[in-house]
FITITI-66497 format. One record per residue (C-alpha): x, y, z; residue number from 1. Coordinates in Angstrom, 2 decimals, m for minus. Example, Ala and Ser with C-alpha at 12.3 -4.5 7.8 and 13.67 -1.06 7.14 Angstrom:
// residues 2
<site><east>12.30</east><north>m4.50</north><up>7.80</up><pos>1</pos></site>
<site><east>13.67</east><north>m1.06</north><up>7.14</up><pos>2</pos></site>
//
This chain:
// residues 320
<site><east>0.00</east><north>0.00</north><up>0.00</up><pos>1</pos></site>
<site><east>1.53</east><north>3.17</north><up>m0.80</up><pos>2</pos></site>
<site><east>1.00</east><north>4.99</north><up>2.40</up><pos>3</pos></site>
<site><east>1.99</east><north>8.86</north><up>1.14</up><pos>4</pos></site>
<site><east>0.61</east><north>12.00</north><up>2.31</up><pos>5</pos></site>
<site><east>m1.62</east><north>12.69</north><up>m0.67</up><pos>6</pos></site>
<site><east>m3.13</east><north>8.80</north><up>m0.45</up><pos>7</pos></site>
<site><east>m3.89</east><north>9.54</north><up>3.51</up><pos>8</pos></site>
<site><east>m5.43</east><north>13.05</north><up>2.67</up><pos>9</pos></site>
<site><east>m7.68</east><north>11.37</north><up>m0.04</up><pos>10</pos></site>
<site><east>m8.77</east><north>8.74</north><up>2.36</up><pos>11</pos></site>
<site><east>m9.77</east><north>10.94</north><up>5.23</up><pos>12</pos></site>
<site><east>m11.58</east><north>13.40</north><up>2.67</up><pos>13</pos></site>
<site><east>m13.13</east><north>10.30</north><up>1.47</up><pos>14</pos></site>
<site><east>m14.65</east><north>9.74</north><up>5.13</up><pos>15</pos></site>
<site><east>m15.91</east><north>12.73</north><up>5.77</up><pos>16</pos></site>
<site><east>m17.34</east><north>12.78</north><up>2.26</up><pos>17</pos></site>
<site><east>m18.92</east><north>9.42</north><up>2.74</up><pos>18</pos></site>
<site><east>m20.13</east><north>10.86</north><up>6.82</up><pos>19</pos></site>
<site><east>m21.57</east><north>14.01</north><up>5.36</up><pos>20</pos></site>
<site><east>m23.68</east><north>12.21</north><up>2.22</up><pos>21</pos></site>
<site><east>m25.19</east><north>9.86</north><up>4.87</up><pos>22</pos></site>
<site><east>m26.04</east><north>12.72</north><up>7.19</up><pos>23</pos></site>
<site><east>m27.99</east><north>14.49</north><up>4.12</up><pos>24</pos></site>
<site><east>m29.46</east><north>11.48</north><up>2.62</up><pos>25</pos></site>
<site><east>m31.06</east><north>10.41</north><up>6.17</up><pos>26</pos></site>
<site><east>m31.60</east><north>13.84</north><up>7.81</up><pos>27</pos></site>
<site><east>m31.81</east><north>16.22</north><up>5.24</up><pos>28</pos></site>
<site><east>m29.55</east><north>19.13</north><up>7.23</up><pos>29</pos></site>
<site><east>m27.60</east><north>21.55</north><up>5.34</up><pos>30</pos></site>
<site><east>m24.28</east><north>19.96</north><up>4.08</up><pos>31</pos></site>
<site><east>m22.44</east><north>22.46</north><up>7.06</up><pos>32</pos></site>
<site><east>m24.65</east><north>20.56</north><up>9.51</up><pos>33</pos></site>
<site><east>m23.76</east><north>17.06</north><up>8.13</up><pos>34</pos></site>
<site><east>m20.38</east><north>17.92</north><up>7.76</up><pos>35</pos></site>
<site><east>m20.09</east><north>19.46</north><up>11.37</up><pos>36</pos></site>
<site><east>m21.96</east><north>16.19</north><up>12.43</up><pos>37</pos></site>
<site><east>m19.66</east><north>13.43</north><up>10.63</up><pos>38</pos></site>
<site><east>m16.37</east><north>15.47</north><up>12.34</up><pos>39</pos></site>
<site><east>m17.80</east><north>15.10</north><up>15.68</up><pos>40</pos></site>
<site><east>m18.29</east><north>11.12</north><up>15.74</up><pos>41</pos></site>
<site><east>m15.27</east><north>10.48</north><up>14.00</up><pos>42</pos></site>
<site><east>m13.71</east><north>12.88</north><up>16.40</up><pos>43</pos></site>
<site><east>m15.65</east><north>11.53</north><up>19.54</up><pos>44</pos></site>
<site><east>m15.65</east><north>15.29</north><up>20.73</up><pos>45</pos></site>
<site><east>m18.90</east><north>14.28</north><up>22.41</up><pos>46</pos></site>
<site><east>m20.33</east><north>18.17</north><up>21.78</up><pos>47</pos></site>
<site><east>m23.74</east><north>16.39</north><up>21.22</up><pos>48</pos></site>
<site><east>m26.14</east><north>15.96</north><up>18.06</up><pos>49</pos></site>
<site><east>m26.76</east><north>18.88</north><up>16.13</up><pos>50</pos></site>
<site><east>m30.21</east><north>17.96</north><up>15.59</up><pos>51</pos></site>
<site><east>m32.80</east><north>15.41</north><up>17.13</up><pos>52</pos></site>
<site><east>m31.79</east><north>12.13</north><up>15.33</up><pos>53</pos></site>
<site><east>m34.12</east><north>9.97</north><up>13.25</up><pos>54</pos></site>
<site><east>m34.07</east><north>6.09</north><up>13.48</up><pos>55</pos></site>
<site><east>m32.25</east><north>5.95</north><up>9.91</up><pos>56</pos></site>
<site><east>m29.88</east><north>8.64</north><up>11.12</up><pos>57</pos></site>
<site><east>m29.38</east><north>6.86</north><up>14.39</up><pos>58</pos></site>
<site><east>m28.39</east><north>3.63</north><up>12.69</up><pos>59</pos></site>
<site><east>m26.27</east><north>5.50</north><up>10.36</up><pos>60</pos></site>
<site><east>m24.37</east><north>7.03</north><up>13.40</up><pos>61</pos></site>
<site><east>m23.79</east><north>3.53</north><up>14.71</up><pos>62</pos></site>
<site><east>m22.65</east><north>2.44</north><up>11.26</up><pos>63</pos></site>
<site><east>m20.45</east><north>5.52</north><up>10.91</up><pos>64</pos></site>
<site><east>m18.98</east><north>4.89</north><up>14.78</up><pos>65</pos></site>
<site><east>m18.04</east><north>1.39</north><up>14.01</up><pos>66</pos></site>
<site><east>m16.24</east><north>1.83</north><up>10.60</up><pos>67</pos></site>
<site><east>m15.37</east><north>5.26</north><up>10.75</up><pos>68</pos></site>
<site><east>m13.53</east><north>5.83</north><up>13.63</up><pos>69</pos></site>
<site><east>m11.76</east><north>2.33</north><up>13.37</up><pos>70</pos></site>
<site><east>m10.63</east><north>3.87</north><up>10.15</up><pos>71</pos></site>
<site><east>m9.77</east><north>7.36</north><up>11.35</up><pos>72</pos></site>
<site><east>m7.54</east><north>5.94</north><up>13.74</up><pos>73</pos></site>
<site><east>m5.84</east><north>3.44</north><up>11.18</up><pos>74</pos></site>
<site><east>m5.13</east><north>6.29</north><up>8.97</up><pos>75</pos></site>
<site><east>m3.66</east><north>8.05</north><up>12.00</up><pos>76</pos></site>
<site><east>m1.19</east><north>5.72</north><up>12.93</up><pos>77</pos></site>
<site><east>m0.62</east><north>5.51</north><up>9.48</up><pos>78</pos></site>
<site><east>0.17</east><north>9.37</north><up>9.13</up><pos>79</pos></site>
<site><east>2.19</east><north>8.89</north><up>12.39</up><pos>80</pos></site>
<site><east>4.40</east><north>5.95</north><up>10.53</up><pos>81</pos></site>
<site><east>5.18</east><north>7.55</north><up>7.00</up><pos>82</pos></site>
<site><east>6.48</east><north>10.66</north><up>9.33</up><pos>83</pos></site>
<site><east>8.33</east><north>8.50</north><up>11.78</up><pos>84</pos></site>
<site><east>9.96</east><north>6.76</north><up>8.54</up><pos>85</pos></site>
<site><east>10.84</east><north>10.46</north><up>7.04</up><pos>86</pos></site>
<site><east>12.52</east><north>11.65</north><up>10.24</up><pos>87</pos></site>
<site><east>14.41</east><north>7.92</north><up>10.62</up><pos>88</pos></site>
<site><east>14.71</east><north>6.24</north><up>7.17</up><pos>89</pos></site>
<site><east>18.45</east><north>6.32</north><up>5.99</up><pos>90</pos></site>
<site><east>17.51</east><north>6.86</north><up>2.16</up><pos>91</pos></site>
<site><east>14.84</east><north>9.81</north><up>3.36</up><pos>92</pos></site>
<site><east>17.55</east><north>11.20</north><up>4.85</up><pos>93</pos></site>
<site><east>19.46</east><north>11.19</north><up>1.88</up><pos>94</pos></site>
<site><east>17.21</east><north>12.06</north><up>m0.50</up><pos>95</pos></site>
<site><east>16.36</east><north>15.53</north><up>2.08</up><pos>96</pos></site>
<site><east>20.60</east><north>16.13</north><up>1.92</up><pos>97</pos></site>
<site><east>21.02</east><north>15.29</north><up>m2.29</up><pos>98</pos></site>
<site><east>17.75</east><north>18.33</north><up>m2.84</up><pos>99</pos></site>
<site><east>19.76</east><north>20.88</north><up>m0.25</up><pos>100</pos></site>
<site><east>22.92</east><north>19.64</north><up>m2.45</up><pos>101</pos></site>
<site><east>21.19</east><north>21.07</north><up>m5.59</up><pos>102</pos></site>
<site><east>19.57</east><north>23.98</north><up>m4.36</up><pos>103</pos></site>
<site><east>23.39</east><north>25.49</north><up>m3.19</up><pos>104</pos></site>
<site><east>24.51</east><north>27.79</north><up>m6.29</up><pos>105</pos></site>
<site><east>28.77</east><north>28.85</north><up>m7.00</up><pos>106</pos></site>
<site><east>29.83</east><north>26.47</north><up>m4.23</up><pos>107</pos></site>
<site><east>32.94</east><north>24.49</north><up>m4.37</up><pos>108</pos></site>
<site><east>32.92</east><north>20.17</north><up>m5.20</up><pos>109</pos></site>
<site><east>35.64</east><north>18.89</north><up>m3.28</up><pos>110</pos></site>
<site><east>36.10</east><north>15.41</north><up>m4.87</up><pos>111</pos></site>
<site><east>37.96</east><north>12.59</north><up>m2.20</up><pos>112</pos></site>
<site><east>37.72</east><north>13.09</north><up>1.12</up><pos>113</pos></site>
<site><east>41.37</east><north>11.61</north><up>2.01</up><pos>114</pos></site>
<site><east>43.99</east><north>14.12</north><up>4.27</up><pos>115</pos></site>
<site><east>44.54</east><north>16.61</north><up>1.37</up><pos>116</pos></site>
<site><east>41.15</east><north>16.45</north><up>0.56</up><pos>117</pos></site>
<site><east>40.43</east><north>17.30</north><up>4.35</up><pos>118</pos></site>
<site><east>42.73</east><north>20.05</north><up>4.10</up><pos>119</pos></site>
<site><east>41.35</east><north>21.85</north><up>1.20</up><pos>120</pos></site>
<site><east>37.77</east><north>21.89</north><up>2.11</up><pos>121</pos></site>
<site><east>38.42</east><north>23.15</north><up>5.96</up><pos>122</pos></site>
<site><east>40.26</east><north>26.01</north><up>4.24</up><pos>123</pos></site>
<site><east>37.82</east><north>26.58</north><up>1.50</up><pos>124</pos></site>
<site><east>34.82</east><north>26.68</north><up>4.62</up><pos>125</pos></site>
<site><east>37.23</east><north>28.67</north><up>7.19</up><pos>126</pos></site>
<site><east>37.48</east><north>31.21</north><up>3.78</up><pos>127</pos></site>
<site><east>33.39</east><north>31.28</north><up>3.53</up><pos>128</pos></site>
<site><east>32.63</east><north>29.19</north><up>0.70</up><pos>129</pos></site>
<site><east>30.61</east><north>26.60</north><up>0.63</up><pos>130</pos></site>
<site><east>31.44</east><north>23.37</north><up>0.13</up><pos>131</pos></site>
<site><east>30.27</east><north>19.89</north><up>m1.11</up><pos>132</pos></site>
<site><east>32.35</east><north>16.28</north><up>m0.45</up><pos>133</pos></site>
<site><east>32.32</east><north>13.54</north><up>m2.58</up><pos>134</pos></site>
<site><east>33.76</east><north>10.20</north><up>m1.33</up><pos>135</pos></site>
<site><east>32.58</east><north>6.28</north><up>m1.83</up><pos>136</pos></site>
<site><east>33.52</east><north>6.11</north><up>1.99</up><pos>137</pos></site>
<site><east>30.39</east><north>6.98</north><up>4.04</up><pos>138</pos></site>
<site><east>32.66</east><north>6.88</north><up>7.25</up><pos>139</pos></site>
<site><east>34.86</east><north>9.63</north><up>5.90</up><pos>140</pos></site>
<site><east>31.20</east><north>11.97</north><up>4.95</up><pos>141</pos></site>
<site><east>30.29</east><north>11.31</north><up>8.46</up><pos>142</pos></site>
<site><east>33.50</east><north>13.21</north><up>9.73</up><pos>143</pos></site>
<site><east>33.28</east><north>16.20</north><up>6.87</up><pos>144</pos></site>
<site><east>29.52</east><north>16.39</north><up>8.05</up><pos>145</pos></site>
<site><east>30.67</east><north>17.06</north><up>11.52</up><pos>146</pos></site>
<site><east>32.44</east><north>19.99</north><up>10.27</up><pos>147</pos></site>
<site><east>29.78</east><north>21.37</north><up>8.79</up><pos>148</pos></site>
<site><east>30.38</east><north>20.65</north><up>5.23</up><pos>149</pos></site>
<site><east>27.74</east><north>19.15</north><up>2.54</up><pos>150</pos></site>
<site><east>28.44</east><north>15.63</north><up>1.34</up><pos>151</pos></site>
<site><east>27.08</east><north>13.04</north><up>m1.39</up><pos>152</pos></site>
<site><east>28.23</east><north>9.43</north><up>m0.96</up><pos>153</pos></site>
<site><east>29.11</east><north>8.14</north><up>m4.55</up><pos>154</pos></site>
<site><east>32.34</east><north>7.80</north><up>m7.44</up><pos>155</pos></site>
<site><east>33.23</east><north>11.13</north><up>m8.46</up><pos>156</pos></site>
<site><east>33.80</east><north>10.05</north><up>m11.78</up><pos>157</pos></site>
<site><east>30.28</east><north>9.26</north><up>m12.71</up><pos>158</pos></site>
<site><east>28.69</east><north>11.92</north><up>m14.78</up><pos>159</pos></site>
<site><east>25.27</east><north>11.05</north><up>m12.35</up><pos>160</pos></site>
<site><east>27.36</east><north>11.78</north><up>m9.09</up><pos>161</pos></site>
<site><east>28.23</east><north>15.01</north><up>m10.49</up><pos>162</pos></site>
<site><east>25.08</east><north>16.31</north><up>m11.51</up><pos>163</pos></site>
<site><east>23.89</east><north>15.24</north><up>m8.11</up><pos>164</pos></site>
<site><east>26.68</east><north>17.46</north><up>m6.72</up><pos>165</pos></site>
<site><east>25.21</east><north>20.50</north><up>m8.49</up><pos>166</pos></site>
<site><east>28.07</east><north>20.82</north><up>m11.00</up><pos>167</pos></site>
<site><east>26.08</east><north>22.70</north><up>m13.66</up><pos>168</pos></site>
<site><east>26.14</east><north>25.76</north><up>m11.00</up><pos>169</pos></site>
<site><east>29.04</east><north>25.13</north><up>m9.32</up><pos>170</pos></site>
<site><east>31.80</east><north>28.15</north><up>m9.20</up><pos>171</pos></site>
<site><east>34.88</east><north>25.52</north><up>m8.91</up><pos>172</pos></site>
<site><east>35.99</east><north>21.68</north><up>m8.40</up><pos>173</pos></site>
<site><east>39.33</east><north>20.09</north><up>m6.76</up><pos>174</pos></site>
<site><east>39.91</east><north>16.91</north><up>m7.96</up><pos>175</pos></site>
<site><east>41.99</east><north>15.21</north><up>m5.39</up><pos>176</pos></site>
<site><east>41.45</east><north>11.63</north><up>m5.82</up><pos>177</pos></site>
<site><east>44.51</east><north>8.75</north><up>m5.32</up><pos>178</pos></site>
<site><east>44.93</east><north>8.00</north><up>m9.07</up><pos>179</pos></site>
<site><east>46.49</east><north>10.19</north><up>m11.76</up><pos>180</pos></site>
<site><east>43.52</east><north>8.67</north><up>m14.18</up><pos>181</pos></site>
<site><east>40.56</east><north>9.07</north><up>m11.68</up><pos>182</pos></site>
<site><east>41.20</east><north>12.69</north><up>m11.39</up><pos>183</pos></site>
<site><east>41.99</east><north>13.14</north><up>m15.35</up><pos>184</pos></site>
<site><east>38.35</east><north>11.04</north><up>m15.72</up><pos>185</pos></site>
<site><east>36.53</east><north>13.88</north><up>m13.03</up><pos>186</pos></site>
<site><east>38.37</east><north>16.82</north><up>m15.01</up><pos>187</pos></site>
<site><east>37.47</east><north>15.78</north><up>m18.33</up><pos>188</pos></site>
<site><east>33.80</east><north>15.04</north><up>m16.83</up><pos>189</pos></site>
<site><east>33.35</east><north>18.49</north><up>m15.18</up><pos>190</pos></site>
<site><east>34.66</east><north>20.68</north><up>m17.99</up><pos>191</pos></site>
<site><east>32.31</east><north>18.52</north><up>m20.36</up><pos>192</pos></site>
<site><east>29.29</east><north>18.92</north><up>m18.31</up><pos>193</pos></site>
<site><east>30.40</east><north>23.00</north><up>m16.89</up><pos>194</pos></site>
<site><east>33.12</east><north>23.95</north><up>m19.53</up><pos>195</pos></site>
<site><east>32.93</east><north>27.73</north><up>m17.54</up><pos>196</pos></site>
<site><east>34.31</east><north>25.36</north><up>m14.38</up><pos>197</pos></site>
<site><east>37.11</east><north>26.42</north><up>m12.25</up><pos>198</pos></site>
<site><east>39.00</east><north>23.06</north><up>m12.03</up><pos>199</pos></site>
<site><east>42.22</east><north>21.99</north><up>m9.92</up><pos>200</pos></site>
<site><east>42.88</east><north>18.17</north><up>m10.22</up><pos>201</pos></site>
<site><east>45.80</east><north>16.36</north><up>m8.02</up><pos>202</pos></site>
<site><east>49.00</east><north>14.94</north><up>m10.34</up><pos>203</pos></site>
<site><east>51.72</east><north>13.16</north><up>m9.06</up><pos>204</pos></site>
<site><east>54.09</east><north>14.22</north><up>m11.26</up><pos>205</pos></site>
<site><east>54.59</east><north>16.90</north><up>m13.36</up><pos>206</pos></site>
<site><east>53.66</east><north>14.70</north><up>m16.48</up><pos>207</pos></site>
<site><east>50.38</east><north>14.21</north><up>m14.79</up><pos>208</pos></site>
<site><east>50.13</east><north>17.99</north><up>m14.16</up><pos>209</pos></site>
<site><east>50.54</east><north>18.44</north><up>m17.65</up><pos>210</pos></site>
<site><east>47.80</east><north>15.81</north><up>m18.81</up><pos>211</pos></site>
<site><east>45.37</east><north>17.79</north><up>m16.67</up><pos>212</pos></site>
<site><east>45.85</east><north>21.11</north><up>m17.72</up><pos>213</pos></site>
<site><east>45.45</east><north>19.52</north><up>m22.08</up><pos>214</pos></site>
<site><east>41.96</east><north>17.65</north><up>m20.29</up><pos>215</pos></site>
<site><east>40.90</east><north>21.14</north><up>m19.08</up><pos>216</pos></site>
<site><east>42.00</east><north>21.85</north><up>m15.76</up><pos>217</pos></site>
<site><east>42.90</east><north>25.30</north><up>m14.94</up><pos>218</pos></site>
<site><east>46.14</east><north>23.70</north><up>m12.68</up><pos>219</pos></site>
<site><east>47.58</east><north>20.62</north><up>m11.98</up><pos>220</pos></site>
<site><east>49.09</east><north>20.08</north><up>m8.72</up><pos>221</pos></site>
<site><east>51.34</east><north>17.82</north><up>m7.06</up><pos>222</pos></site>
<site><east>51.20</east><north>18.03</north><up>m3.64</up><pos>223</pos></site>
<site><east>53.78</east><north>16.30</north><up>m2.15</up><pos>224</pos></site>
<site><east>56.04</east><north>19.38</north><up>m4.40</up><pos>225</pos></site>
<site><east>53.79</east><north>21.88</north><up>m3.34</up><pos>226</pos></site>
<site><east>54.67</east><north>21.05</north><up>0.47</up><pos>227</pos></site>
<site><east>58.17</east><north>20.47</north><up>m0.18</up><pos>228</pos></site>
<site><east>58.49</east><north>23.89</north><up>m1.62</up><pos>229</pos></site>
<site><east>56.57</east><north>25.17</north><up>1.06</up><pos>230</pos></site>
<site><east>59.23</east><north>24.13</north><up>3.84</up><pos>231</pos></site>
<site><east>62.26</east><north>24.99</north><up>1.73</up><pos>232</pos></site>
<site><east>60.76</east><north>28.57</north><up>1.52</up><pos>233</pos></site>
<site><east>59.80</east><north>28.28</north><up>5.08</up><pos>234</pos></site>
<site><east>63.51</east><north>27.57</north><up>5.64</up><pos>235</pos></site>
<site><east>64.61</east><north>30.58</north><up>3.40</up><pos>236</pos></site>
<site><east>62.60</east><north>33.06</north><up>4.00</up><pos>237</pos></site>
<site><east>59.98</east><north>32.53</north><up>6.52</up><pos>238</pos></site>
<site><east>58.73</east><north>35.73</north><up>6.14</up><pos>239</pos></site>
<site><east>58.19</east><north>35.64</north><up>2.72</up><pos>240</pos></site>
<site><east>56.90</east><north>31.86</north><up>2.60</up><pos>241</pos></site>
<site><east>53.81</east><north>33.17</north><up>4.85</up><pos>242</pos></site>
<site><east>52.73</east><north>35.88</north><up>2.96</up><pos>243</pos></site>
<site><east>53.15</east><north>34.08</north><up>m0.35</up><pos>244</pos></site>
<site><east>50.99</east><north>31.47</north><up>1.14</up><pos>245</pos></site>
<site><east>48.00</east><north>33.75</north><up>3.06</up><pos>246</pos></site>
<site><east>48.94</east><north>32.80</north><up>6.41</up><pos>247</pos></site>
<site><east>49.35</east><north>36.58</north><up>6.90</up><pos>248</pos></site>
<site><east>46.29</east><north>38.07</north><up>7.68</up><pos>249</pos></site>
<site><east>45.41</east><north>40.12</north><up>10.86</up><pos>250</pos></site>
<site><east>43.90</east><north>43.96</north><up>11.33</up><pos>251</pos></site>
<site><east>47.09</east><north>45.67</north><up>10.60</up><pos>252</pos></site>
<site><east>48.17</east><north>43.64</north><up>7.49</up><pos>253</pos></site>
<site><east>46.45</east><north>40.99</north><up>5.25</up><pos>254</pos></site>
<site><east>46.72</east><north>40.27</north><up>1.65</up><pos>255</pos></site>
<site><east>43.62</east><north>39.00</north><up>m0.86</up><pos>256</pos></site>
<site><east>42.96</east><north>37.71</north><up>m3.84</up><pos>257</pos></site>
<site><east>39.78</east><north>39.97</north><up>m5.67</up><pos>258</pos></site>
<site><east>37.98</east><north>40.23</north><up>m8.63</up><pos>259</pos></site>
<site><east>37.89</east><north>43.90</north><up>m10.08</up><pos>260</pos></site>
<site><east>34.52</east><north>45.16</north><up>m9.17</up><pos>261</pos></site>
<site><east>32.37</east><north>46.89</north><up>m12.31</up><pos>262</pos></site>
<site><east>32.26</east><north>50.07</north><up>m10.58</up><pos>263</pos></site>
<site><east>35.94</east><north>49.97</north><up>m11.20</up><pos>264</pos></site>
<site><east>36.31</east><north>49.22</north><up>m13.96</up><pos>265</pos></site>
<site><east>38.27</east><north>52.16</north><up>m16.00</up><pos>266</pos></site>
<site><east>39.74</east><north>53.78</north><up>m13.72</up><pos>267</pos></site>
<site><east>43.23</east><north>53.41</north><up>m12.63</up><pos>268</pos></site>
<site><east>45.47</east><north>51.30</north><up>m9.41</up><pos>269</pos></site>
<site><east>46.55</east><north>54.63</north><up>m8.61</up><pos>270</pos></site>
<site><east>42.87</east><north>55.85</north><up>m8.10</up><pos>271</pos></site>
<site><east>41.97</east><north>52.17</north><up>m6.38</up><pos>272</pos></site>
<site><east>44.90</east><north>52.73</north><up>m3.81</up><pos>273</pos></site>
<site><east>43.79</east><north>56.60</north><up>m3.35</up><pos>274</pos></site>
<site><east>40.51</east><north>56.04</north><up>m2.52</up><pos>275</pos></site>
<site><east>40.66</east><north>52.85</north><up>m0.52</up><pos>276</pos></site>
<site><east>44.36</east><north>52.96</north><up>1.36</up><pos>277</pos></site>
<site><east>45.01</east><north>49.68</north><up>0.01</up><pos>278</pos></site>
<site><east>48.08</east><north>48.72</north><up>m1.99</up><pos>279</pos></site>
<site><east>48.00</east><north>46.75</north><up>m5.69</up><pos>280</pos></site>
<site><east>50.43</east><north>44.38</north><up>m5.80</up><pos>281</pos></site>
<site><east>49.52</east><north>42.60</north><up>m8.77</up><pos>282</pos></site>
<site><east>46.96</east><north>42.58</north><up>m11.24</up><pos>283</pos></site>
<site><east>46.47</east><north>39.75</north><up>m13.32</up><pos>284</pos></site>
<site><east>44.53</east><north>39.99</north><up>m17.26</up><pos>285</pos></site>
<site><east>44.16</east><north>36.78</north><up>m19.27</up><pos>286</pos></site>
<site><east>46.42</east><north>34.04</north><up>m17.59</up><pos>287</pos></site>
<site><east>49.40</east><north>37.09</north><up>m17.58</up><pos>288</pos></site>
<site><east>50.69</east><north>39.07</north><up>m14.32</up><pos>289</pos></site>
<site><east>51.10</east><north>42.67</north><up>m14.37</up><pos>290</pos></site>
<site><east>52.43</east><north>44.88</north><up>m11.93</up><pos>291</pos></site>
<site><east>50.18</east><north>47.21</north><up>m10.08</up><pos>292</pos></site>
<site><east>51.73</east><north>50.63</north><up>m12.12</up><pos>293</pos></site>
<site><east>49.65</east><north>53.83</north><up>m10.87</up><pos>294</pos></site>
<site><east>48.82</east><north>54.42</north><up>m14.12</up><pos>295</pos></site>
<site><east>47.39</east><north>50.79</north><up>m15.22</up><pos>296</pos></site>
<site><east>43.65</east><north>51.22</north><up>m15.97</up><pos>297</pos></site>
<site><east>41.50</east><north>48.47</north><up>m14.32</up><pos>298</pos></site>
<site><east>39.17</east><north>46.28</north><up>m17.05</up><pos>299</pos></site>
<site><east>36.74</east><north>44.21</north><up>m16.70</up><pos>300</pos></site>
<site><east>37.48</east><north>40.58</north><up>m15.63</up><pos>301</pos></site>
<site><east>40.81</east><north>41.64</north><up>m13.71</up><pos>302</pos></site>
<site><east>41.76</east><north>40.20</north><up>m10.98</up><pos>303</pos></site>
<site><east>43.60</east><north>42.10</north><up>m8.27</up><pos>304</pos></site>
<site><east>46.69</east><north>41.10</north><up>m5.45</up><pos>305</pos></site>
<site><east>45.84</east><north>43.58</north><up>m2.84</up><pos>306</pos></site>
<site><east>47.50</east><north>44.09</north><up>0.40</up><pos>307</pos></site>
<site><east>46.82</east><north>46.63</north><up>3.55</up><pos>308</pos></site>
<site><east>44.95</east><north>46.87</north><up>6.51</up><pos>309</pos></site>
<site><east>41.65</east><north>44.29</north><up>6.88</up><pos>310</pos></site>
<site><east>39.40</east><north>47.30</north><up>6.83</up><pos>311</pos></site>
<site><east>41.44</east><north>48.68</north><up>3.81</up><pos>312</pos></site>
<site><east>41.16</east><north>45.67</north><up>2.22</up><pos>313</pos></site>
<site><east>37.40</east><north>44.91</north><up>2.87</up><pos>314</pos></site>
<site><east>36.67</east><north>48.66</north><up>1.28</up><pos>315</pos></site>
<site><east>38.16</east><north>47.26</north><up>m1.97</up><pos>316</pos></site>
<site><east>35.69</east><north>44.50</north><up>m1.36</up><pos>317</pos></site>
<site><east>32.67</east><north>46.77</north><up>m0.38</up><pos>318</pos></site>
<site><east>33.02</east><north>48.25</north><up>m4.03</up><pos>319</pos></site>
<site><east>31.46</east><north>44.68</north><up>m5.81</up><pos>320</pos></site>
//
């Protein structure tokens, strides 16, 4: 029997339906009086009859006690089930987290949930994004859901998992999965199903790195090298090493990454910096690093290196 909300809601209208013709047919009241009539027996209010009762009528009541309230209260437990099943049913659950999943819009898809996968979602959610988890290993969801992040059990290299991930609005994807060809399969499955897709894909060598950038990956990363240089530089110039990698960030000095805002677009770094306190480091146009001259005129789809105080910094922000 399929016991669903709209099936219970017939049945009981069904009832009092059924009450209310029987009231009319053996009475004669209005249909309000029959109606008001059939919800007190099935009810058992006990407010009394609304009019002196007929033999028919009586024997109608008695009919309508025996069956109808036997059935009022089997669709009530019934009710109670299918919401005690919602609230404790593993695939419920799931199907309630999967529509939440594809309501989010320019979140991140954090495919493998293994220690670097760990890594870059708690800094992707400590930087205010929002983030979604794919792994096969429900044990591993269980500790990203504890921090707070969104997760969908499944193979992140199935075109199905993806779209249940909410690719097609996704802003971005990292691709950190044990195998060089599992994260080439996720890259060349993203960009095919979101080629506007911000993607970064593990390699483990610089081969690798280079197969995922020709599959459509915006970088290819190795991160065993990416920690090694880290420490060297730490070594070096510890100093340097921090900033470089946005560990510096505090009220007096912090440095962010930014998106040229459209109300400043045209005018100049030199105007930015004046009007903001902030200083332009960098400013990066098609794939290609420029300096931040004085003189260099903003455009659209710039993206900024900015460094100053957090409130000069967030004023640069405020301008979006």
């Amino acid at each position: 029997m399929n016991r669903s909300p709209l099936l219970l809601s017939g049945l009981l209208l069904g009832l009092l339906a059924f009450g209310s013709l029987g009231y009319r047919l053996t009475e004669g009241w209005s249909w309000l009086d029959c109606l008001y009539m059939t919800e007190m027996v099935l009810t058992t209010v006990g407010f009394g009859e609304v009019h002196p009762l007929s033999p028919a009528g009586k024997a109608f009541s008695i009919l309508l006690m025996l069956f109808g309230i036997g059935l009022m209260l089997y669709l009530l437990t019934l009710l109670a089930e299918y919401v005690l099943r919602s609230v404790t049913d593993p695939d419920a659950q799931r199907r309630r987290k999967e529509k939440k999943v594809l309501s989010l819009r320019e979140h991140t898809i954090v495919c493998g949930y293994g220690q670097v996968g760990e890594a870059v979602a708690t800094a992707l959610r400590g930087a205010g994004r929002t983030v979604v988890v794919i792994d096969q290993r429900p044990a591993h969801l269980e500790w990203a859901e504890a921090h707070g992040l969104y997760t969908l059990v499944g193979d992140a290299t199935d075109e199905d998992v993806l779209r249940r991930a909410g690719i097609e609005h996704a802003a971005a994807l990292v691709s950190v999965l044990s195998s060089d060809p599992a994260n080439l399969y996720v890259v060349l499955s993203a960009k095919g199903l979101n080629p506007g897709l911000r993607v970064i894909a593990r390699a483990s060598d610089e081969s690798a790195a280079r197969k995922m950038r020709r599959a459509g990956a915006d970088e290819g990363v190795n991160p065993y090298q990416l920690s090694g240089n880290r420490i060297a530089g730490m070594m070096l110039a510890p100093h340097l090493a921090r900033l470089l990698s946005g560990d510096v960030s505090s009220e007096h000095f912090t440095v962010r990454e930014l998106d040229v805002p459209a109300a400043l677009v045209g005018q100049t770094v030199e105007h930015l910096g004046r009007s903001t306190g902030a200083l332009v480091v960098a400013v990066w146009r098609g794939g290609q690093a420029l300096r931040g001259r004085p003189q260099e005129v903003l455009q659209a789809g710039d993206t900024v290196l900015v460094a100053g105080a957090a409130a000069e910094v967030e004023a640069v922000e405020r301008r979006s």
